[in-house]
C-alpha positions as CSV (number, residue, x, y, z in Angstrom):
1,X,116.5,135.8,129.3
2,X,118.5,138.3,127.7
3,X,121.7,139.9,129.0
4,X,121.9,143.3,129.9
5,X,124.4,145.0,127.0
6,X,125.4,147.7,129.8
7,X,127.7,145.5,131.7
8,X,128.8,143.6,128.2
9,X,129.9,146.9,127.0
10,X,131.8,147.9,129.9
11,X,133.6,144.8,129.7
12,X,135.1,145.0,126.2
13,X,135.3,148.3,127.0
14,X,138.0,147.4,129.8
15,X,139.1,144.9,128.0
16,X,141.1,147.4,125.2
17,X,142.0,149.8,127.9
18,X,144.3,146.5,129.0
19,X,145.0,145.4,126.1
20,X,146.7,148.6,124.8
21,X,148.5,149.0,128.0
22,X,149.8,145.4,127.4
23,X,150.7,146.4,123.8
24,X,152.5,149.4,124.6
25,X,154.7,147.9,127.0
26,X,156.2,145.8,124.2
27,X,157.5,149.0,123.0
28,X,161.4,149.6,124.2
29,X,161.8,152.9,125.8
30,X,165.7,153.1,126.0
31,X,165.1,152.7,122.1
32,X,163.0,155.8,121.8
33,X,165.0,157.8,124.2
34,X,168.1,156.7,121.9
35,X,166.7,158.3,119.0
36,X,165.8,161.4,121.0
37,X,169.6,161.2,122.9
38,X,171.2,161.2,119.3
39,X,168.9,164.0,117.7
40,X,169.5,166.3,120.3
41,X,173.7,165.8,119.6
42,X,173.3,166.4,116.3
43,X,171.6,169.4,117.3
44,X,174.5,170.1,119.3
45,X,177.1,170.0,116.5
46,X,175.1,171.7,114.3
47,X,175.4,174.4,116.7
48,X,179.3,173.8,116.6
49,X,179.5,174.0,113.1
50,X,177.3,177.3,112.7
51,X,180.0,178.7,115.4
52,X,182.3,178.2,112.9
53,X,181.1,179.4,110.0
54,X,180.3,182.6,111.5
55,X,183.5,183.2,112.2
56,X,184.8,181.6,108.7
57,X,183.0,184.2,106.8
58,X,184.1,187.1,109.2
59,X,187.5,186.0,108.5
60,X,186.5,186.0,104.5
61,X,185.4,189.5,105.0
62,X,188.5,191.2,107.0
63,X,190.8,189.6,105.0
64,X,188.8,190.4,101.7
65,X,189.7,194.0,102.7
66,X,193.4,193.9,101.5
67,X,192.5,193.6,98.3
68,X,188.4,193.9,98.1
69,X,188.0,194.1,93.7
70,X,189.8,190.7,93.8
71,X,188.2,188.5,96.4
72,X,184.9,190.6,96.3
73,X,183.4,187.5,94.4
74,X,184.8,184.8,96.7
75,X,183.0,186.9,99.7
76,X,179.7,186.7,97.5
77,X,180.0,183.0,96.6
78,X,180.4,182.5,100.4
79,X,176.6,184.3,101.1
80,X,175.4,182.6,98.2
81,X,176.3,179.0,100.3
82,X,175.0,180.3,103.1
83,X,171.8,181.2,101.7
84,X,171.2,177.8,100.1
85,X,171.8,176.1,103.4
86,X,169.5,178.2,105.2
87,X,167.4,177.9,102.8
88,X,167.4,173.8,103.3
89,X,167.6,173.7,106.8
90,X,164.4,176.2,106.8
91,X,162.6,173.3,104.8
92,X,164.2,170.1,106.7
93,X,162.1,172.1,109.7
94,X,159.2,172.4,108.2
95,X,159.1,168.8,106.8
96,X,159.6,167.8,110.4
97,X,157.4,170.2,112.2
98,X,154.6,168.8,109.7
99,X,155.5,165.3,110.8
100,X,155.1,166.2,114.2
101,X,151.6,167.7,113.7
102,X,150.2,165.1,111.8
103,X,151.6,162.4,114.2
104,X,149.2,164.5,117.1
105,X,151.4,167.6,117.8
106,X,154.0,167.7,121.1
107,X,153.4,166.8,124.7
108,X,152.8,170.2,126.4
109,X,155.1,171.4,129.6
110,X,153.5,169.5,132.4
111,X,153.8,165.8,130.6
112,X,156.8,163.3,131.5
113,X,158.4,164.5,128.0
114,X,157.6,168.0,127.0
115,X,158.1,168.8,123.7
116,X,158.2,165.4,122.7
117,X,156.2,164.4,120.2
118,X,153.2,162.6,120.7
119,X,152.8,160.0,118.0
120,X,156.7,159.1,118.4
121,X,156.0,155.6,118.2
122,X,153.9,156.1,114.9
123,X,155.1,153.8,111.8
124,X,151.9,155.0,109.3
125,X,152.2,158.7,109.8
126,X,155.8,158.5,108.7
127,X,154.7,155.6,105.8
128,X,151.7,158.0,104.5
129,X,153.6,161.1,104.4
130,X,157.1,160.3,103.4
131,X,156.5,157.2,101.0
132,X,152.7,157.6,99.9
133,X,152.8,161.0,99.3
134,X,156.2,161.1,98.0
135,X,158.0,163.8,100.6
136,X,160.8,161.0,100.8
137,X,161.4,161.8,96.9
138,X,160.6,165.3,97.4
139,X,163.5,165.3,100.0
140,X,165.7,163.5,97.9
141,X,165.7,166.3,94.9
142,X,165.9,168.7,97.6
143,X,169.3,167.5,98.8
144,X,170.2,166.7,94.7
145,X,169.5,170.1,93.5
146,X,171.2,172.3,96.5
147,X,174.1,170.3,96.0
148,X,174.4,170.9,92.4
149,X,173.6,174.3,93.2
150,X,176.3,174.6,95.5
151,X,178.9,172.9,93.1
152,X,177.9,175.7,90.6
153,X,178.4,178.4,92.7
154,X,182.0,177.0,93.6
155,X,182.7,176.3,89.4
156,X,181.9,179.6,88.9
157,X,184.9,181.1,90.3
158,X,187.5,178.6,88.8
159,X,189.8,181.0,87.2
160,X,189.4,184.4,89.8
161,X,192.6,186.0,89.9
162,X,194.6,185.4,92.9
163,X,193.3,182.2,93.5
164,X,194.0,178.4,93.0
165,X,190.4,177.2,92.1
166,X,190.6,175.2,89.4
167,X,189.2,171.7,88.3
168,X,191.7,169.8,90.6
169,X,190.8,171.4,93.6
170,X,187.2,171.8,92.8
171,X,187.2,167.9,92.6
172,X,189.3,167.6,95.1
173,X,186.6,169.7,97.3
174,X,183.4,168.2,96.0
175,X,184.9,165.3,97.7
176,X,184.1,166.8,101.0
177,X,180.7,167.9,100.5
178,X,179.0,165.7,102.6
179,X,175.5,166.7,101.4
180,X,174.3,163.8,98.8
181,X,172.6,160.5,98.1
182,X,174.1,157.4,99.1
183,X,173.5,154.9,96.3
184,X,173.5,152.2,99.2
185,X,169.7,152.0,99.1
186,X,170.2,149.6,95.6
187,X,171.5,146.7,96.8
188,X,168.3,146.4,99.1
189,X,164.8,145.3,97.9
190,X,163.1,148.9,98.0
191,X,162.1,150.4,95.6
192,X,163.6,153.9,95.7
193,X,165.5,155.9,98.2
194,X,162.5,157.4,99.7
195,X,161.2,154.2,100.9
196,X,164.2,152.8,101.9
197,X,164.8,155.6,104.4
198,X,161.2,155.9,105.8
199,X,159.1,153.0,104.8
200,X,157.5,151.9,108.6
201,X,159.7,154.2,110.6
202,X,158.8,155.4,113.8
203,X,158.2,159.3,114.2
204,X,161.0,159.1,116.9
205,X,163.6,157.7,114.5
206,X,163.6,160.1,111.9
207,X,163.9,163.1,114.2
208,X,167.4,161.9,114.1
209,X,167.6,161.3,110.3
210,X,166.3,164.7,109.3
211,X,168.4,166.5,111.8
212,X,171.9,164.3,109.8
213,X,170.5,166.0,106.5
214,X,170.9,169.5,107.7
215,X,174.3,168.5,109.8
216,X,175.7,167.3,105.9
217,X,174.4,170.7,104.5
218,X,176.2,172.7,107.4
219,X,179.4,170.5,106.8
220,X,179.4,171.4,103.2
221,X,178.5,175.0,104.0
222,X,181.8,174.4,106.5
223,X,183.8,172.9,103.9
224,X,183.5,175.6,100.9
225,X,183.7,178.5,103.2
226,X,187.0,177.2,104.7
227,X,187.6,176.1,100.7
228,X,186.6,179.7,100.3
229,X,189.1,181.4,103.2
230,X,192.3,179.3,101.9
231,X,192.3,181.5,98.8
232,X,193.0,184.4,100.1
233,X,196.5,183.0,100.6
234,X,198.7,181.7,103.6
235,X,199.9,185.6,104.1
236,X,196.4,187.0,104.5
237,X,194.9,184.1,106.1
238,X,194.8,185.2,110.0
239,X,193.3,183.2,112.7
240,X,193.3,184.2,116.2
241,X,190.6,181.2,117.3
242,X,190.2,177.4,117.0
243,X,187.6,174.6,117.3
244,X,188.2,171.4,117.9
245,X,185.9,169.1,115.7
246,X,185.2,165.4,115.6
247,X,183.7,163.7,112.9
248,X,182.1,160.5,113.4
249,X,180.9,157.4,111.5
250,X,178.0,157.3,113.4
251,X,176.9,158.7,117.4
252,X,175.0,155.3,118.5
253,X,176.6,152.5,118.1
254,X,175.7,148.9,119.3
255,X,177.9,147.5,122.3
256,X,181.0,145.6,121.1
257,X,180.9,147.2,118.2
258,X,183.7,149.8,117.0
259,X,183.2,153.7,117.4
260,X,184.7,155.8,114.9
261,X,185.5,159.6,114.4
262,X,187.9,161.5,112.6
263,X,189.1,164.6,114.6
264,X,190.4,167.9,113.4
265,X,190.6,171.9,114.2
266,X,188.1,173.8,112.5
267,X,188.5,177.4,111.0
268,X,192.5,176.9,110.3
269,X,194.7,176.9,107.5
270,X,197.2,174.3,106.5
271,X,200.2,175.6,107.8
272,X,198.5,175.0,111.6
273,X,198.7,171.0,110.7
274,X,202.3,171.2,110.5
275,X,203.3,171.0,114.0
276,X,199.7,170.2,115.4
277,X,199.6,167.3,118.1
278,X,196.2,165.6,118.8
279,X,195.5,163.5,122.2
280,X,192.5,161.6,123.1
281,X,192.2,161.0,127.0
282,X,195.7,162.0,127.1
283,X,196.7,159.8,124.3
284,X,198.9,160.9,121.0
285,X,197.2,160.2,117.4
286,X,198.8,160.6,114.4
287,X,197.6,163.6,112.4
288,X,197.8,163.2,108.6
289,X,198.5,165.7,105.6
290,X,195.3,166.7,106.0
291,X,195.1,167.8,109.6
292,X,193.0,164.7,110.2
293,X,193.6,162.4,113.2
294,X,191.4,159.0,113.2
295,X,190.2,158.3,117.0
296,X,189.4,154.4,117.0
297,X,187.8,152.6,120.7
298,X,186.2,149.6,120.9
299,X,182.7,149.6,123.2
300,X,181.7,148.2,126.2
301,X,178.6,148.6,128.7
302,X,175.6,150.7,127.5
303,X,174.7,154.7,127.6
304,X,176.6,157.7,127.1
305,X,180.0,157.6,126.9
306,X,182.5,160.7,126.6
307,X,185.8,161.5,126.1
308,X,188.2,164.2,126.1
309,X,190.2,166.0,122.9
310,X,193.3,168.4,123.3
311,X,194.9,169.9,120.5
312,X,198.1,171.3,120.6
313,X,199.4,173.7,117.5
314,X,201.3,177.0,116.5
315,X,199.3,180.0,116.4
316,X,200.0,181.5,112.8
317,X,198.6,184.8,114.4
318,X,200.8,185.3,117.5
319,X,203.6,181.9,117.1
320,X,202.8,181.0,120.2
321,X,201.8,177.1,121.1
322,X,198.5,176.6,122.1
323,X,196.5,173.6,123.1
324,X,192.0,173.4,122.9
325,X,190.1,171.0,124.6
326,X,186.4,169.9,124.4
327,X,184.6,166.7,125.8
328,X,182.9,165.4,123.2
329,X,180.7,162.0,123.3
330,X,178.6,159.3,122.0
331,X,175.9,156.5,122.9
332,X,176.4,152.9,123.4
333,X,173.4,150.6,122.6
334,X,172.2,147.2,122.7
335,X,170.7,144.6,119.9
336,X,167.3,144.6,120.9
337,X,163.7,143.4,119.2
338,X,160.1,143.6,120.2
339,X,157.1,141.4,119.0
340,X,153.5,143.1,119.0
341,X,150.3,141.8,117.7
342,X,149.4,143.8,114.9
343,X,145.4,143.5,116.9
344,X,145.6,142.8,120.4
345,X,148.1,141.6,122.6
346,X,146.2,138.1,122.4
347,X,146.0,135.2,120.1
348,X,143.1,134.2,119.0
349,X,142.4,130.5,117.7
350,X,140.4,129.6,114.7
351,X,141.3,132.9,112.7
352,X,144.8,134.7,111.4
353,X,147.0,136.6,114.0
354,X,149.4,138.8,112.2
355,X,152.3,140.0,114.1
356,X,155.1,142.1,113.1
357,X,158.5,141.6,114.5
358,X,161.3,144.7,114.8
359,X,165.3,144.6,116.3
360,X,167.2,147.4,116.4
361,X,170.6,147.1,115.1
362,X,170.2,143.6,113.1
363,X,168.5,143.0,110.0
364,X,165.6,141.3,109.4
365,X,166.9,139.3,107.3
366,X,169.4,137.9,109.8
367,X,166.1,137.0,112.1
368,X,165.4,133.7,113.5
369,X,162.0,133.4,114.4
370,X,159.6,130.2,115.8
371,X,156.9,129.6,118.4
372,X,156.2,127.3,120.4
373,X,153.0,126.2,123.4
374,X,149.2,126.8,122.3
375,X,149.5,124.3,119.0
376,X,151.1,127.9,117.0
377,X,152.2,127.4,113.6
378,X,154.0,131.0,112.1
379,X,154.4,131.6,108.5
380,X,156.0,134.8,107.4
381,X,154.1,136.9,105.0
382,X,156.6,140.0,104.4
383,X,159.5,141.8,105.9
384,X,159.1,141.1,109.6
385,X,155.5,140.0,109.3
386,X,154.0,136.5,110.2
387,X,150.7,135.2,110.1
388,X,150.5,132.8,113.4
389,X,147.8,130.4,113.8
390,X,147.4,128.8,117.2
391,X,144.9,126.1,118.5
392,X,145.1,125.0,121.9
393,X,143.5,127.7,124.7
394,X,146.7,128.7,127.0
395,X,150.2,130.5,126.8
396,X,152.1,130.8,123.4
397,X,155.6,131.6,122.9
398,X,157.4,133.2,120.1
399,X,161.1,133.4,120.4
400,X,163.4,135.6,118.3
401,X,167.7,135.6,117.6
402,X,170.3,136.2,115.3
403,X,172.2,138.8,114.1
404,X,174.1,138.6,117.4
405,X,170.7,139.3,119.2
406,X,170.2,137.0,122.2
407,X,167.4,134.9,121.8
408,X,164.7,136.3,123.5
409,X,161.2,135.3,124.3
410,X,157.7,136.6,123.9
411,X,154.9,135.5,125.6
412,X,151.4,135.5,124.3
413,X,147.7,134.2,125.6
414,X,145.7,132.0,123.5
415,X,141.8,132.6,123.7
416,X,139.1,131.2,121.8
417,X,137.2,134.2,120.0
418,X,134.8,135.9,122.7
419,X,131.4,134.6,122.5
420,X,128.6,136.2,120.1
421,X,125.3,138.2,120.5
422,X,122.6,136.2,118.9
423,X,119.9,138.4,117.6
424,X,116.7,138.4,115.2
425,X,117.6,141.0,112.6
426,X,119.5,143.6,114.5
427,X,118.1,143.6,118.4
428,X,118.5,140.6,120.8
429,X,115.4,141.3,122.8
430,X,112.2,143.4,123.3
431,X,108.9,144.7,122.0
432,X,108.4,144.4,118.4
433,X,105.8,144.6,115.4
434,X,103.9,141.4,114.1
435,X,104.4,141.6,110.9
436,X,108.6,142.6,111.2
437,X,109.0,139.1,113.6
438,X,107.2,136.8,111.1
439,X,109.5,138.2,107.8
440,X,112.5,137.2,109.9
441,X,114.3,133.8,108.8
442,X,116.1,132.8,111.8
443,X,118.9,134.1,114.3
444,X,122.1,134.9,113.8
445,X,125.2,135.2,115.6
446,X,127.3,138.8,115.9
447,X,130.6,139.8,117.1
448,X,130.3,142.7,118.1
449,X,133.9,144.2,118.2
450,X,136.4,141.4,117.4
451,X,138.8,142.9,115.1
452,X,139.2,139.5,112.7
453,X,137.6,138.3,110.0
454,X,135.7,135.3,111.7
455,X,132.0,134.7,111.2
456,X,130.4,132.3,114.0
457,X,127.2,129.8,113.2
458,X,124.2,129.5,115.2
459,X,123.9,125.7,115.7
460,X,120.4,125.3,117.4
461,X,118.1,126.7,119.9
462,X,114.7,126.3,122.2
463,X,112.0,128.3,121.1
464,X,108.5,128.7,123.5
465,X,105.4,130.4,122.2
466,X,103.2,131.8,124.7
467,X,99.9,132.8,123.5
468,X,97.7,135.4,125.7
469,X,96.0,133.2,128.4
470,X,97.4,129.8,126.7
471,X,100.1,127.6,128.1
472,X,103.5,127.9,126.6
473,X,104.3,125.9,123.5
474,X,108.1,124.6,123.0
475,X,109.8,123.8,120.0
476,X,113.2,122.6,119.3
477,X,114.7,124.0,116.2
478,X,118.5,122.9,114.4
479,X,120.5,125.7,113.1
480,X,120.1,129.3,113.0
481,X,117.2,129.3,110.5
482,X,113.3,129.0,111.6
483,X,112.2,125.8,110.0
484,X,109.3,123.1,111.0
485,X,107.6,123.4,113.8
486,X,109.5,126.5,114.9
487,X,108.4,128.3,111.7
488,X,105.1,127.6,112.1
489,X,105.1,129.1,115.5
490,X,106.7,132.2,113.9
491,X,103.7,132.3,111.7
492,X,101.1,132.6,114.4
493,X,102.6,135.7,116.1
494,X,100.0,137.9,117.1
495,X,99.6,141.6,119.4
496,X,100.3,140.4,123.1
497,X,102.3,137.3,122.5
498,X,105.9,136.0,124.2
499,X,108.4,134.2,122.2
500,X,111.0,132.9,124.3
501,X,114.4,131.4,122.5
502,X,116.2,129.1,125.3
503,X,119.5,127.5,125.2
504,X,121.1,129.3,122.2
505,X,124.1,127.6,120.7
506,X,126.7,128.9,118.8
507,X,129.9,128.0,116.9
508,X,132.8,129.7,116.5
509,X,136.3,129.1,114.4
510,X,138.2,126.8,116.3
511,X,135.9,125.4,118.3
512,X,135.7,121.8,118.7
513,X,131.9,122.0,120.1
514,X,129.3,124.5,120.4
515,X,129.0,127.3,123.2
516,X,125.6,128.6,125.0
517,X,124.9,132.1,124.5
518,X,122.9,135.1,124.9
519,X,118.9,134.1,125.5
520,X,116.3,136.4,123.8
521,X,112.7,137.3,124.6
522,X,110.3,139.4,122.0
523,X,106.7,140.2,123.2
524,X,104.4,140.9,119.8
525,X,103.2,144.3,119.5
């Protein structure tokens, strides 16, 4: 008899609930919340930074008073830079806050994360948007143009009376615009920048990435407006307020690994450097020609680490000594990697698995990968995608190292593919017309959602005819197709008839002998 599909459905039904629980646990969180961690410091020096341009241009314009026909033109090249960057980060926002709908909008104020977004483990948002519709290479002339833009602006006053801008320092400034394109993306195998920085990147790690393009634009805005103040000469250069600022390599950095940051006062002229002292936990660095000191400490443990900066110098304003602290800090990682089915959390036998494999802080390239249990055999098909083929029913495990990642182990359940519906046409049971149940040719055998490309064979069956008020007729039939005496049963259908089709068997990929199914019962109408 046939099986109710009520209960069947509910099953699969449960089945992907688990599954998908399964598969997102083979996310790491303390990788998401990283990229979150670091985004939100960014933010935080951004903040820094527009502190200190503020006062940078205010400076501009009270000292611009002495002589205002002179430096009039340096004050209007400074509002001309902060325009473009304004401009920028304005359009670095709305690229982002366009991710973040497409990826499913933000998690509202009651979730565990509000304000997060909620597709922030998504890959093909980020893929579509930013590679296949070209917003990476959009972004990329963005930062180009505003660049060159600003480098006009700044050529444009080479000559201005009362002032040292000329080509030497204009080079030597362009130098510290941080805003550009790092030509590192050509020793790799993509094919342009845009996909390089985005191709199969999670929502939640480019929240970090576009907020470092508007921190390089606020740097530069930084660097030509203090470019900008030096030229109103040491005489009319006052400052009455400092800020200390470090610069580093890189905010997360992988433990055991080296954290790097250059550390300086911003909003200052050079005469400060000349009897400034810099001390790092209490420590002296040396401070170059440049009022730079290089902070260097090697890592240990994971999470957020701080430390403290104090910098002693000689106010030009009032000569007296003075010393600014701030706590500034950073995030300590590990080398981790996850291993997901690109389907389910399962392997199936008889038909391709393809998994894709992801560490953070190695490269793919430096991977080891094998497997092992469940007969699997892995071939890799693309950058950190395998095909995996596995044959024994069971456990399967896939282990991963190198690239100073510790091996680690995934394991995986092997399964034969769930069994089929077998059905005449499209409906595995009830009433149906005379004339429709003779045309059919036989039964065939449906997986009803299995996400693979597998196709399973009906091997044989039992077929009885009952006839109104006759005794049942059996028939044996081979295969899926009617054929013999089961055909000519088939042909003698008639209003108020039972066909009955026993002992269904079917055969899958992978299977080493046939499996009973689903019966099936059709009364003639």
């Amino acid at each position: 008899m046939a099986i109710p599909k009520e209960p069947r459905q509910l099953m699969i039904n449960l089945m992907y609930l688990v599954l998908t629980a399964l598969l997102a646990l083979n996310v790491s969180a303390e990788i998401i919340n990283a990229f979150f961690s670091i985004d939100k410091g960014i933010a935080n020096s951004n903040s820094i930074i527009d502190g200190s341009n503020e006062f940078a241009l205010a400076a501009l314009n009270q000292n611009a008073e002495q002589d205002r026909e002179k430096y009039q033109p340096l004050v209007d090249a400074a509002k001309q830079i902060i325009e473009v960057s304004e401009d920028f980060n304005d359009y670095i926002d709305e690229v982002r806050d366009s991710m973040v709908e497409l990826s499913g909008g933000v998690y509202d104020e009651d979730a565990r994360y509000p304000g997060r977004p909620k597709g922030y483990k998504n890959k093909d948002i980020t893929t579509l948007m930013f590679v296949n519709q070209g917003k990476g290479d959009e972004i990329e002339e963005r930062i180009r143009t505003d660049r060159d833009k600003i480098l006009e602006i700044v050529n444009g006053l080479k000559g201005l009376e009362g002032t040292a801008i000329n080509n030497e320092s204009v080079a030597n400034l362009e130098k510290s615009i941080a805003l550009g394109i790092s030509e590192d993306w050509k020793k790799s195998d993509a094919p342009s920048w845009g996909y390089y920085t985005f191709n199969q990147m999670p929502v939640a790690s480019l929240f970090p990435v576009l907020r470092k393009f508007q921190n390089d634009m606020k740097s530069s805005e930084a660097a030509v407006l203090n470019f900008l103040v030096e030229q109103l000469g040491k005489t009319t250069f006052k400052v009455d307020a400092f800020i200390p600022i470090a610069s580093a390599e890189k905010s997360y950095v992988i433990a055991g690994d080296t954290y790097n940051a250059d550390i300086t006062i911003g909003a200052s002229s050079k005469s400060v450097y000349e009897n400034m002292q810099v001390r790092v936990n209490g420590n002296p660095l040396d401070v170059n020609e440049e009022g730079i000191a290089e902070y260097s400490t090697r890592t240990s443990g994971t999470g957020v680490k701080r430390y403290n900066v104090a910098i002693t110098l000689i106010n030009p304003t009032t000569g007296e000594e003075e010393t600014y602290e701030k706590e500034f800090e950073y995030e300590v990682g590990r080398r981790s990697v996850t291993v997901s089915a690109d389907k389910m959390n399962v392997l199936y036998i008889g038909v391709d698995n393809p998994v894709s494999i992801a560490a953070a802080g190695v490269s793919t390239n430096q991977l080891r990968v094998s497997g092992s249990g469940g007969g699997i055999q892995m071939n890799r098909t693309g950058t950190g995608k395998y095909n995996v083929r596995v044959s024994q029913q069971g456990n399967a495990t896939i282990t991963v190292a190198g690239g100073g990642l510790a091996s680690t182990q995934f394991d995986f359940r092997v399964k034969r593919i769930p069994d089929p519906v077998a059905r005449l046409g499209n409906v595995d049971s009830g009433p149906i017309g005379n004339g429709t149940f003779k045309a059919q040719r036989g039964l065939v055998a449906w997986l009803d959602n299995f996400d693979f490309d597998a196709k399973c064979q009906i091997q044989g069956f039992e077929l009885v005819y009952v006839a109104k008020r006759q005794d049942p007729v059996p028939a044996i039939n081979s295969g899926g197709s009617f054929a013999g005496d089961a055909r000519r049963l088939i042909n003698k259908a008639k209003p108020g008839d039972t066909y009955y089709f026993d002992n269904v068997k079917a055969r899958c990929p992978g299977d080493k002998a046939g499996r009973k199914i689903n019966s099936l019962v059709f009364r003639i109408n």
